[in-house]
C-alpha positions in Angstrom: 59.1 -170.0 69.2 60.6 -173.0 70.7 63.0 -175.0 69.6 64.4 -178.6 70.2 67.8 -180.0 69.2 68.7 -183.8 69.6 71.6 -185.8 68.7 71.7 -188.5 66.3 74.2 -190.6 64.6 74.0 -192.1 61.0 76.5 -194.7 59.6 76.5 -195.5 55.7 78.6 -197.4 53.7 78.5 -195.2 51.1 79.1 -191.6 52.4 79.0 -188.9 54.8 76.5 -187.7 53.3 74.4 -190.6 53.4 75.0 -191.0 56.7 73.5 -187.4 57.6 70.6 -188.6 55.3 70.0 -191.7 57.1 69.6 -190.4 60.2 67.6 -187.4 59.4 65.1 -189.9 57.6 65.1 -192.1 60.5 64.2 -189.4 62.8 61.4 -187.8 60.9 59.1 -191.1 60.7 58.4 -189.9 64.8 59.7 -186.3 64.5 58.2 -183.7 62.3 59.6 -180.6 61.0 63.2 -180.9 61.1 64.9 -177.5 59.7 68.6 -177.9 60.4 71.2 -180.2 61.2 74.7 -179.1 62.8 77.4 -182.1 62.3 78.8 -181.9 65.2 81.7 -185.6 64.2 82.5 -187.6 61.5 84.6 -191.0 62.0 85.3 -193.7 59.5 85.3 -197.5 60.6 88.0 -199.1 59.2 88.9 -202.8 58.6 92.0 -204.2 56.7 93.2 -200.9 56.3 90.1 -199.9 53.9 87.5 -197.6 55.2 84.1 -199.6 55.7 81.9 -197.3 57.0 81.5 -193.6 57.9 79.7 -192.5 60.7 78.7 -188.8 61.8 77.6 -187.6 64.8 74.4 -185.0 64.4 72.3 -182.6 66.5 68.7 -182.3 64.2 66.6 -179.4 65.2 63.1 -178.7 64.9 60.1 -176.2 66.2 58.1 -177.4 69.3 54.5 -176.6 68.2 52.3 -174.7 70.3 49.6 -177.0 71.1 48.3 -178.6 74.9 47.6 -181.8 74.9 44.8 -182.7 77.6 
C-alpha cells in the first residue's frame, strides 16, 4: 500500500474543529478516501482584541489506488 499525505489549511469562525472539517470537506470533492488527518498548527486571527477566526494547519492522508491509467 501506498500512501499520500498533503497539507491543507481550514479557517472557521466558529471553531477548530470546524476548521479541520472544512478543509477535509473541501479536499474530498477531488480527493477520495481520506483516512487521517494529523494537525500539525492552530492560530487564531485576532481583531480588536477578540478572536475572529481560527485557522489550523493540516496534513490529510489517503491510499493511492493501484490502478494504471493508459
Amino acid at each position: 500500500m501506498v500512501e499520500k499525505s498533503i497539507e491543507l489549511t481550514g479557517i472557521s469562525a466558529n471553531s477548530v474543529e470546524d476548521a479541520v472539517q472544512i478543509a477535509v470537506a473541501r479536499a474530498g470533492v477531488t480527493i477520495s478516501g481520506i483516512h487521517s488527518v494529523h494537525i500539525e498548527d492552530i492560530a487564531a486571527m485576532v481583531e480588536n482584541s477578540k478572536v475572529m477566526r481560527w485557522k489550523v494547519k493540516i496534513k490529510a492522508t489517503f491510499q493511492i489506488k493501484d490502478e494504471l491509467h493508459e
